[in-house]
C-alpha positions as CSV (number, residue, x, y, z in Angstrom):
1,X,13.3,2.0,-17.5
2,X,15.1,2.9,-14.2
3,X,18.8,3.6,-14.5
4,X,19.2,-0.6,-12.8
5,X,17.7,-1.7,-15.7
6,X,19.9,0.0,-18.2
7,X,23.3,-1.5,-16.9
8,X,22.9,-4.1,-20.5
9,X,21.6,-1.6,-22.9
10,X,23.9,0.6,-25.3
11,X,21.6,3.3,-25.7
12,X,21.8,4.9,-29.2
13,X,20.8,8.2,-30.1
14,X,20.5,7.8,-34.3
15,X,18.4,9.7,-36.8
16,X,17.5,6.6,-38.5
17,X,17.9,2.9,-37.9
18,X,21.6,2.2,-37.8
19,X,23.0,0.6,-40.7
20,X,25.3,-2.0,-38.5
21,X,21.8,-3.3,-37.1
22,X,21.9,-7.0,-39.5
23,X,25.3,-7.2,-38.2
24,X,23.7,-7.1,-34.4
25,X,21.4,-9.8,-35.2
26,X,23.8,-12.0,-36.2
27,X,25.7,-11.8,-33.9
28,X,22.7,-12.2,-30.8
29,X,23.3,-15.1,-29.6
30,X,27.2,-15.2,-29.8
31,X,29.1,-16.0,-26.1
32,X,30.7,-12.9,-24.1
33,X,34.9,-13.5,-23.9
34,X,34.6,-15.6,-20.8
35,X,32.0,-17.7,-22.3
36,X,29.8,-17.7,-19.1
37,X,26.5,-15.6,-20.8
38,X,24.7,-15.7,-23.8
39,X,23.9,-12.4,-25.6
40,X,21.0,-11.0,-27.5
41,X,20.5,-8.5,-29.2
42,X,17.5,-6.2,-28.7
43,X,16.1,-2.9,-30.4
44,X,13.8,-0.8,-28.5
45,X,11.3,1.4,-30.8
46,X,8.3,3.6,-29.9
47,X,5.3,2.9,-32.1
48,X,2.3,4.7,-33.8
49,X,4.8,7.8,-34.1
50,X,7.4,9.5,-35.8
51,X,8.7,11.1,-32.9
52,X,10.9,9.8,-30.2
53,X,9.9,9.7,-26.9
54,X,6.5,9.7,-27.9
55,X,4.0,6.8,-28.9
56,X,4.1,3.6,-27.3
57,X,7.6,1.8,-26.7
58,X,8.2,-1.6,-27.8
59,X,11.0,-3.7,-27.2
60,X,12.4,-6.6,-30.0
61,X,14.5,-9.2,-29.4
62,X,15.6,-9.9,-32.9
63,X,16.4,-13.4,-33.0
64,X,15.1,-15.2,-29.4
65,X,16.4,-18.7,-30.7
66,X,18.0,-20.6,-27.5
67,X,15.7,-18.2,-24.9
68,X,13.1,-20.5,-22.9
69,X,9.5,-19.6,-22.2
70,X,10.7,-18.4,-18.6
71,X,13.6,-16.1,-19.7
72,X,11.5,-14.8,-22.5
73,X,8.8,-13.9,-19.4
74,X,12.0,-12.8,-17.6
75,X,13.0,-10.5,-20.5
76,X,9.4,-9.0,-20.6
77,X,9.7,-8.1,-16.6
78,X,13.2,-6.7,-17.0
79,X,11.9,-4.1,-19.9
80,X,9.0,-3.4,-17.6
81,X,7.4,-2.3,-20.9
82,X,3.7,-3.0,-22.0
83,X,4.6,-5.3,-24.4
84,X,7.9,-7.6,-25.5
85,X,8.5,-9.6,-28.7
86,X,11.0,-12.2,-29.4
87,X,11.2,-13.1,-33.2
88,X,12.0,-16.9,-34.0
89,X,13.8,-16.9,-36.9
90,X,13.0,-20.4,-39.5
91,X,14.7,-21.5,-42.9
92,X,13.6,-18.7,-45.7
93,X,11.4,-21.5,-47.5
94,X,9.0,-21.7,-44.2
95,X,8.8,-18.0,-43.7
96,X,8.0,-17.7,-47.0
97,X,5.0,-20.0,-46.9
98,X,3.9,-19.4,-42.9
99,X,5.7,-16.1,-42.0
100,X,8.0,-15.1,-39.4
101,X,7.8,-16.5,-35.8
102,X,7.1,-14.0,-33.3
103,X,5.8,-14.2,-29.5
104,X,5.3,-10.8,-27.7
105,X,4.9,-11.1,-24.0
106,X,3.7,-8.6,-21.2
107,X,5.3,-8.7,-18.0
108,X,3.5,-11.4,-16.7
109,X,2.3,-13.7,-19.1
110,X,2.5,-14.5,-23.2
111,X,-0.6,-12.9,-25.4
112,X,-1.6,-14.1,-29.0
113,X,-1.8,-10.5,-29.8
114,X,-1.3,-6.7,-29.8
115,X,-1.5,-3.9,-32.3
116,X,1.8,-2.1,-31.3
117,X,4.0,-5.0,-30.8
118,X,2.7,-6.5,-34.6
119,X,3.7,-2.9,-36.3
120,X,6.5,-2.4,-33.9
121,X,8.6,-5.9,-34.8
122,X,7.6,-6.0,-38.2
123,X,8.9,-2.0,-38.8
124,X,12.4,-3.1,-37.3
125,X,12.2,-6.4,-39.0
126,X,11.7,-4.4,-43.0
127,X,14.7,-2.4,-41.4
128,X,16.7,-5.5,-41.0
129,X,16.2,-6.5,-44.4
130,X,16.1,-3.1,-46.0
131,X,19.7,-2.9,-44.7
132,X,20.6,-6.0,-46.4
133,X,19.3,-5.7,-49.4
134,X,19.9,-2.2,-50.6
135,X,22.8,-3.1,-52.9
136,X,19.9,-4.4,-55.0
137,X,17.6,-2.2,-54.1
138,X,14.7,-5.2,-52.9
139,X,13.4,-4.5,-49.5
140,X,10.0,-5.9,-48.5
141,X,7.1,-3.7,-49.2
142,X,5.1,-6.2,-46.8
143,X,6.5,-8.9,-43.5
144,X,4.3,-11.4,-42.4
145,X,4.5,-12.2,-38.9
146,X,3.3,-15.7,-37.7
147,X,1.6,-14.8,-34.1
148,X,0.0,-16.9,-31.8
149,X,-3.3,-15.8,-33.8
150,X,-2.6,-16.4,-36.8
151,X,-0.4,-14.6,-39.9
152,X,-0.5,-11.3,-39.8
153,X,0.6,-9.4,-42.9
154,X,2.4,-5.8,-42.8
155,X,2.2,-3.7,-45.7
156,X,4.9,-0.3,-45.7
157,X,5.1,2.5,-47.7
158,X,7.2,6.0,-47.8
159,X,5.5,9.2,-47.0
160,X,6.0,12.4,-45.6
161,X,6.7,10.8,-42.5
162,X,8.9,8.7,-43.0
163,X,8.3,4.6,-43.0
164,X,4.8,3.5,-43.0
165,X,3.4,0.5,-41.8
166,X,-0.4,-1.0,-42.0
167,X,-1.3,-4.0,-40.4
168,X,-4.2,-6.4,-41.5
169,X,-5.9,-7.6,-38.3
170,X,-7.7,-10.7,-38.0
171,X,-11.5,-11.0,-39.1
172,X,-13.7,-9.1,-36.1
173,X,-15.6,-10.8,-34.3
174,X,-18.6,-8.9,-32.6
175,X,-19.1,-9.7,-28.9
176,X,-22.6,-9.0,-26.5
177,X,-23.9,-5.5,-26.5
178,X,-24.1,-3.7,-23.2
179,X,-26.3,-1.8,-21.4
180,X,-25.4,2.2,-21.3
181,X,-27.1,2.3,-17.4
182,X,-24.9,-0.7,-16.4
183,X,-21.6,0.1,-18.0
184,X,-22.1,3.9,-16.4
185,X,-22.7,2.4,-13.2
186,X,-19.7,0.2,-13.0
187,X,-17.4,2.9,-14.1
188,X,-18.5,5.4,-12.2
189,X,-20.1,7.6,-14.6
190,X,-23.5,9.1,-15.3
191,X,-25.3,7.4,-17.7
192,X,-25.7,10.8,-20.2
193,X,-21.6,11.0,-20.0
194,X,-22.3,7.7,-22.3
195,X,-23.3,8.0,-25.6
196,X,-26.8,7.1,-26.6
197,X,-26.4,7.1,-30.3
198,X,-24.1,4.1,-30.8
199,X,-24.1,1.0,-29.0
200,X,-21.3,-0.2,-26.1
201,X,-19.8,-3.6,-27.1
202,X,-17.3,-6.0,-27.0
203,X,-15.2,-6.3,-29.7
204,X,-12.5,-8.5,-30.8
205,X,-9.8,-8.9,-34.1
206,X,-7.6,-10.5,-32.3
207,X,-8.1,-9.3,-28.4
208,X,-11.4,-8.6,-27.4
209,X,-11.9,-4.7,-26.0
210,X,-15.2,-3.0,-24.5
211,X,-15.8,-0.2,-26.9
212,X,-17.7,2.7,-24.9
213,X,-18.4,6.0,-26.7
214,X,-18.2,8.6,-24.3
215,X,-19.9,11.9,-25.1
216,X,-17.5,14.7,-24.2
217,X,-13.5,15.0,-24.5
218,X,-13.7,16.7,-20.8
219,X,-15.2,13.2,-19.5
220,X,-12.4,11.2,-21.3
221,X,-9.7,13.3,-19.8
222,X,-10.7,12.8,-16.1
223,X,-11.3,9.2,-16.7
224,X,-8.9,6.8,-14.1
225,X,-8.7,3.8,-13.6
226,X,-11.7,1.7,-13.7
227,X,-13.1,0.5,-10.0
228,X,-13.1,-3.1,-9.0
229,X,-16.6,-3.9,-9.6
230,X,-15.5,-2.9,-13.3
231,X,-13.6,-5.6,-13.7
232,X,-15.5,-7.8,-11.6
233,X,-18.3,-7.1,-14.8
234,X,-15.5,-7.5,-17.6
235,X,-15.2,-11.3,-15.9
236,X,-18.9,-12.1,-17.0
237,X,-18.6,-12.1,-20.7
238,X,-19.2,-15.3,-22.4
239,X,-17.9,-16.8,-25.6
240,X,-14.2,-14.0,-25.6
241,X,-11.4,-14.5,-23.3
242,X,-11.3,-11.5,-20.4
243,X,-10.7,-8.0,-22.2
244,X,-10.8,-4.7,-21.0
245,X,-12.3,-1.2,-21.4
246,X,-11.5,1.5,-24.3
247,X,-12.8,4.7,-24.1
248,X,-13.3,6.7,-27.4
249,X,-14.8,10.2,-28.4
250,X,-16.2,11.7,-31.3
251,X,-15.5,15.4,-29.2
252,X,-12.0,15.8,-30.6
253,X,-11.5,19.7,-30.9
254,X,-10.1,19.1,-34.4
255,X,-11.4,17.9,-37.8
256,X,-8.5,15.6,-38.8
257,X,-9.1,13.6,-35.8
258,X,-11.6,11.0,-36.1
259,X,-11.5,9.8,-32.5
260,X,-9.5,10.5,-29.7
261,X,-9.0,7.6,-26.8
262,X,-8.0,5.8,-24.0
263,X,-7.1,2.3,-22.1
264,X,-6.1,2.6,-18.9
265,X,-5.1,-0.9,-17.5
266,X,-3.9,-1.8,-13.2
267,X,-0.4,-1.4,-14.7
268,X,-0.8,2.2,-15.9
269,X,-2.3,4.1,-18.9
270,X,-1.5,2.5,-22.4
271,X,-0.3,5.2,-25.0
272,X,-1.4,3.0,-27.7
273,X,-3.3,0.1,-28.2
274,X,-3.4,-0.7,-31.8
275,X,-5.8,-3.9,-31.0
276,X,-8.3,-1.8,-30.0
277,X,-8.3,0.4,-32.4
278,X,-8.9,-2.2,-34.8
279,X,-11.7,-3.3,-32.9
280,X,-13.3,0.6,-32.8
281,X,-12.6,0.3,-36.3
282,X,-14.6,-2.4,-36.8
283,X,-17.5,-0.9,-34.6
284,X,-16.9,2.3,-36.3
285,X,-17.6,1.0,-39.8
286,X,-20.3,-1.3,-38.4
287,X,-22.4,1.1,-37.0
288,X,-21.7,4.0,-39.5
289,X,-19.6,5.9,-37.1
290,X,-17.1,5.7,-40.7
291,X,-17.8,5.0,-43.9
292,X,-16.1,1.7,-45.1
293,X,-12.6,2.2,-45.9
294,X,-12.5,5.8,-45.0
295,X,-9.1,6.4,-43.1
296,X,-9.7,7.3,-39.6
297,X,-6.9,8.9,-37.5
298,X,-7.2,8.0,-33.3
299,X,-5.4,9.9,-31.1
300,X,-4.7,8.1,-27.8
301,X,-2.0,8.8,-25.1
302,X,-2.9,12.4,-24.7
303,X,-3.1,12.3,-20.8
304,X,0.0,9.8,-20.7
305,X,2.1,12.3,-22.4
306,X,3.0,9.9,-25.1
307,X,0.5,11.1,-27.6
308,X,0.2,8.4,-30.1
309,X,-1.6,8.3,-33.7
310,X,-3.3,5.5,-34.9
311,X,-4.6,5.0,-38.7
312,X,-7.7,2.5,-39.1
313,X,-9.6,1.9,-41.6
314,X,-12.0,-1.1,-42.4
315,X,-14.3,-2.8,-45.4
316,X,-18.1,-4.0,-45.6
317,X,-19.8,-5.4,-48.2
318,X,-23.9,-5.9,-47.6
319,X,-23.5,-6.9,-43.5
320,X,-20.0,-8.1,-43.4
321,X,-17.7,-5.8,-42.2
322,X,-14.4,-7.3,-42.6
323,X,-10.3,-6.1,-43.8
324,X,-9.6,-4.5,-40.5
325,X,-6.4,-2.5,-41.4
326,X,-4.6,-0.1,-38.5
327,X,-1.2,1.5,-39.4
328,X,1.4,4.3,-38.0
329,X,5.0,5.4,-37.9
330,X,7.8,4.3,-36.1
331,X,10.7,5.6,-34.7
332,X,13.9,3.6,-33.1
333,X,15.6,4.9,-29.9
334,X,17.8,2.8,-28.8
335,X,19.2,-1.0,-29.3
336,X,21.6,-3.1,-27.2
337,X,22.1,-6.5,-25.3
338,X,20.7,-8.8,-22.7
339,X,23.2,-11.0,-21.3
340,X,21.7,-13.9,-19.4
């Protein structure tokens, strides 16, 4: 964010999430001294990493309650980020049974869904409640977020790493298949910078992305944003809202990654799109790219500088590929206020 945008923020260098973090939220919506503004309180965390500065940022406003649809669109402009989320807090007895409210916005408009915005909230929201429950020692191992598409469920665990979160995506649902000549043609690639092997289609478990295998990391690399007549193409899919394209490759350079990736959007080059990745996972598993449940790790946001690493894994029994799971680290790097 430009230096304009950061006159509201108390930026916080902090080598983990701060213990006075419940005490924010409680306070979010409290009135300044002269009672003109409303406050609340925000953390801002990059996702699918343990480093800071790296992955894809996210930020949460921890309780939204009082914020209408335009300042929450407002909000999502001001962070100028890829995604926003507002959670909703609800009496204990409803979360318990339907999960916690949470609406995540891009700059211009609300989506029912994204991978980095579901593990993002629900890390800082485990936080939250680790903090307040460690004099009994009882935080969550799992938060269930209640998003536009349905409840998703977050499991966490401790490793080397530090905090790990896996989400469980909505049942895939597999889209048209697409024609190697035609999809090279609208990119502006060769048809044999494609791969033949596997088959490009649209995917969805929860957003609907164009998986296209392309044969060589070198090709990935020098790949920019798609040409109009791209998108012109994306518009003619029947039966899924309007998607986009991600690019994966099996020519990683290095046997612990699976896949390394892309999605480059009008609005820049996403660092991480953990939708998408749970759609290649899908496709993966599908067409024997992985074995069912094998752990995949997908590096994207390489050429962003943000690398960002992605963990997918998914199920099949007989045909049915199903239990879409993609999971990562995250690391908090600063918090503050919106005043409004």
């Amino acid at each position: 964010m430009k230096d304009t945008r950061r006159r509201f923020l108390k930026t916080l260098a902090v080598s983990s999430f701060a213990p006075a973090l419940s005490d924010c939220m409680r306070a979010s919506t409290a009135s300044n001294p002269t009672g003109n503004s409303r406050r609340f309180h925000f953390v801002q965390i990059d996702v699918f990493t343990s480093q800071r500065l790296e992955g894809n940022p996210l930020s949460v406003f921890t309780d939204a309650r009082g914020l209408g649809d335009s300042e929450m669109e407002g909000l999502a402009r001001e962070t100028n980020l890829q995604e926003t989320t507002f959670v909703l807090p609800r009496d204990p007895s409803v979360e318990a049974q339907e999960g916690i409210k949470v609406r995540i916005f891009v700059p211009g408009e609300e989506i029912p869904f994204g991978g980095h915005p579901t593990l993002g909230t629900a890390t800082v929201l485990r936080t939250l409640r680790s903090d307040s429950t460690k004099a009994t020692n009882s935080a969550p191992s799992t938060i269930v977020l209640d998003l536009k598409v349905g409840k998703v469920p977050v499991a966490f665990r401790e490793d080397v790493d530090g905090l790990f979160g896996e989400m469980h995506q909505v049942p895939p649902q597999f889209g048209r298949l697409h024609e190697r000549s035609t999809v090279a043609s609208v990119l502006g690639l060769d048809a044999d910078e494609i791969e033949s092997d596997h088959p490009i289609q649209t995917v969805s478990t929860g957003l609907p992305f164009l998986v296209v295998p392309i044969k060589r990391l070198s090709t990935l690399q020098r790949l920019h944003l798609a040409p109009q007549k791209a998108y012109e193409y994306l518009r003619q899919e029947k039966g899924m809202e309007l998607g986009d394209f991600y690019y994966v490759t099996r020519d990683t350079g290095d046997p612990k990654i699976g896949l390394r990736s892309r999605a480059i959007y009008t609005n820049g080059e996403d660092p991480a799109t953990g939708s998408a990745a749970g759609c290649t996972s899908a496709w993966m598993v599908k067409y024997g790219v992985a074995q069912p449940d094998e752990t995949v790790l997908i590096l994207q946001g390489v050429e962003a500088k943000r690398p960002s690493r992605i963990f997918v894994r998914t199920s099949k029994t007989g045909s049915t590929v199903s239990n879409v799971r993609v999971g990562g680290h995250a690391a908090q790097i600063m918090e503050g206020e919106a005043s409004l």
